[in-house]
N, C-alpha and C positions, 0 to 999 in steps of 0.2 A: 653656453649657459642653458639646462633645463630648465624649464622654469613648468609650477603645476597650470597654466591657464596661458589657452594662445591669446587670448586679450590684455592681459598682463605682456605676455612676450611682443606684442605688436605695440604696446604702452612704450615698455622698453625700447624698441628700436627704434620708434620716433623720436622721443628724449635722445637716444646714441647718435641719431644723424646732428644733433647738436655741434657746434663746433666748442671742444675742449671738454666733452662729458663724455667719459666712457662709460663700458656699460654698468658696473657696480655702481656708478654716479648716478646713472640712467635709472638703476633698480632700487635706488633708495629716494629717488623723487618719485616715481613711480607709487612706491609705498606707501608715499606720504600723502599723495593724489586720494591716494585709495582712500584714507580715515575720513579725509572732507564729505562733508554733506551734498547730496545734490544740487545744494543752491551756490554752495561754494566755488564746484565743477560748473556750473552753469558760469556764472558769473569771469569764472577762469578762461575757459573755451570763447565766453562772447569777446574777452578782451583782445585776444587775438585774430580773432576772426573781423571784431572792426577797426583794428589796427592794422588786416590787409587790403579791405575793401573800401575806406576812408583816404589813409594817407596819402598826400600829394606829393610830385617833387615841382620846387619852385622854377616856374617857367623862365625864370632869370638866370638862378645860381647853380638850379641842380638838387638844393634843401632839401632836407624832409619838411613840409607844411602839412595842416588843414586845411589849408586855401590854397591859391592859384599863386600868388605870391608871399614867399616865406616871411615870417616879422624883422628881419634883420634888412630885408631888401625893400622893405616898405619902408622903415625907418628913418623919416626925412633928417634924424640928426647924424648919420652915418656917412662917412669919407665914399660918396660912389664913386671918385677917380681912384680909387686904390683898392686892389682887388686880390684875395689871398687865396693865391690855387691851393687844394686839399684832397686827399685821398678820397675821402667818404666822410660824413657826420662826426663821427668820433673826433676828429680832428678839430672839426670848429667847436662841437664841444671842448675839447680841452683847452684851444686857443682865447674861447671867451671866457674861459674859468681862469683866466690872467688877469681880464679887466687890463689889456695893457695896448687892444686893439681896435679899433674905431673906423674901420672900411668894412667894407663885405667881402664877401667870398667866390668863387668857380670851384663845384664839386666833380672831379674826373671821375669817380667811377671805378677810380681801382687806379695801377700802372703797366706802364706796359711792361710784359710778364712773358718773351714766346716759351719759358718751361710751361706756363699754364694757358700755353693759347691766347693771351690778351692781346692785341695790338691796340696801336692808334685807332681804328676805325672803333674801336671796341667800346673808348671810353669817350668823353664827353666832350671833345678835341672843338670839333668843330661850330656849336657854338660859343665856344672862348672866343674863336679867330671873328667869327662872327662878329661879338663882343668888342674886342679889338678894332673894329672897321665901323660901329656905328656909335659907339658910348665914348664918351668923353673920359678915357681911362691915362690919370700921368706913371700910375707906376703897378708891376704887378710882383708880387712876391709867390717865390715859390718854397712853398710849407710841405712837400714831400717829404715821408721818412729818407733818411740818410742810407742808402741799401742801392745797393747795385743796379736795382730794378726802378729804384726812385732817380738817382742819379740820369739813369738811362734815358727814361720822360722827361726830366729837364730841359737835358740836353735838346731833345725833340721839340718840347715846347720853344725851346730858346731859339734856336732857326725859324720857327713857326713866325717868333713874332717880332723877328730884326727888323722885316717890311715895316713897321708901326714906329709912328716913333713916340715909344715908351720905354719907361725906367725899367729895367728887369733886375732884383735884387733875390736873394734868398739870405735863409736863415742863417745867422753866424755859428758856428760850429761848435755851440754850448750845446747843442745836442749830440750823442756822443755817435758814432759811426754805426749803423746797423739797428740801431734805437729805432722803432714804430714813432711816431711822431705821439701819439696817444699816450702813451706810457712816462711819456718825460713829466718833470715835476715843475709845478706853475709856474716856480721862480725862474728856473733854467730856461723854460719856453717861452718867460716874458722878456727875461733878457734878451735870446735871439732873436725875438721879434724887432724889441725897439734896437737892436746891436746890428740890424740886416746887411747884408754887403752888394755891394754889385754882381752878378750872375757868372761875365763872364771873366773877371779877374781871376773870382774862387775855380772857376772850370778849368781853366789852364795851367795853375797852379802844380 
């Protein structure tokens, strides 16, 4: 794409390294940058700029916070023996937009992934185990999307935490196979929540 202004074309390819904006996407937000006033663009650039140099992750769960501990993990009215592993944010977002869940969370970080170079060491493994060994935890749910690659960390996690003795359950299979965990619709995700099964029945299955 020629574009008449290399500040425009360098507009653009920031916008493109977006994940899911190509570039005609890139050159029509770009365009639209462009009509706003300077205070607009100020006010646009600040919001990103102190939402990299602000935001915390919760020294407990993993969270996105403003503070040192997330509000879900301060929360004295919330299940801290029951603990709902999760891909990234997204996920507990959509899990609380159920209204069907009443423990906290462990944010991994991603799954393990070797097409994209993730391993174990990569994601947020080790204070879970940590977790495991010093919190008073009776059961832990595994909220992975259903994908080859989520399957795979289960499993990983699942050896992880036979030592411990706690309840390992995951989600009932209202989610359909290969589904983002994110994407599922409330009702389907509240069912599996409160529908959860035992970990290793459903593995060997």
């Amino acid at each position: 794409m020629d574009l008449p202004s290399k500040y425009l074309n360098e507009a653009v390819e920031q916008l493109a390294s977006l994940p899911s904006i190509g570039k005609r996407s890139a050159l029509r937000l770009a365009m639209d940058l462009l009509k706003r006033s300077p205070e607009d663009i100020g006010r646009f650039s600040k919001a990103f700029t102190q939402m990299k140099q602000n935001i915390k992750f919760c020294k407990k769960c993993g969270n996105i916070s403003d503070i040192e501990l997330c509000s879900i993990c301060a929360n004295p009215s919330r299940e801290k023996e029951l603990v709902c592993i999760v891909e990234d944010i997204r996920d507990i977002l959509a899990i609380e937009s159920t209204g069907s869940y009443k423990g906290v969370y462990h944010v991994l970080g991603g799954v393990i992934s070797p097409m994209d170079g993730l391993g174990p060491e990569d994601l947020n493994i080790s204070s879970l185990i940590e977790r495991a060994q010093n919190d008073d935890i009776n059961e832990v749910i595994f909220a992975l999307s259903s994908t080859m690659e989520g399957d795979t960390t289960n499993f990983y996690l699942y050896k992880k935490l036979k030592a411990f003795n706690i309840n390992v359950t995951t989600l009932s299979r209202g989610v359909a196979v290969g589904t983002e965990l994110h994407y599922a619709d409330e009702l389907t995700l509240g069912r599996s929540i409160l529908q959860r099964l035992p970990f290793d029945s459903t593995f060997h299955k």
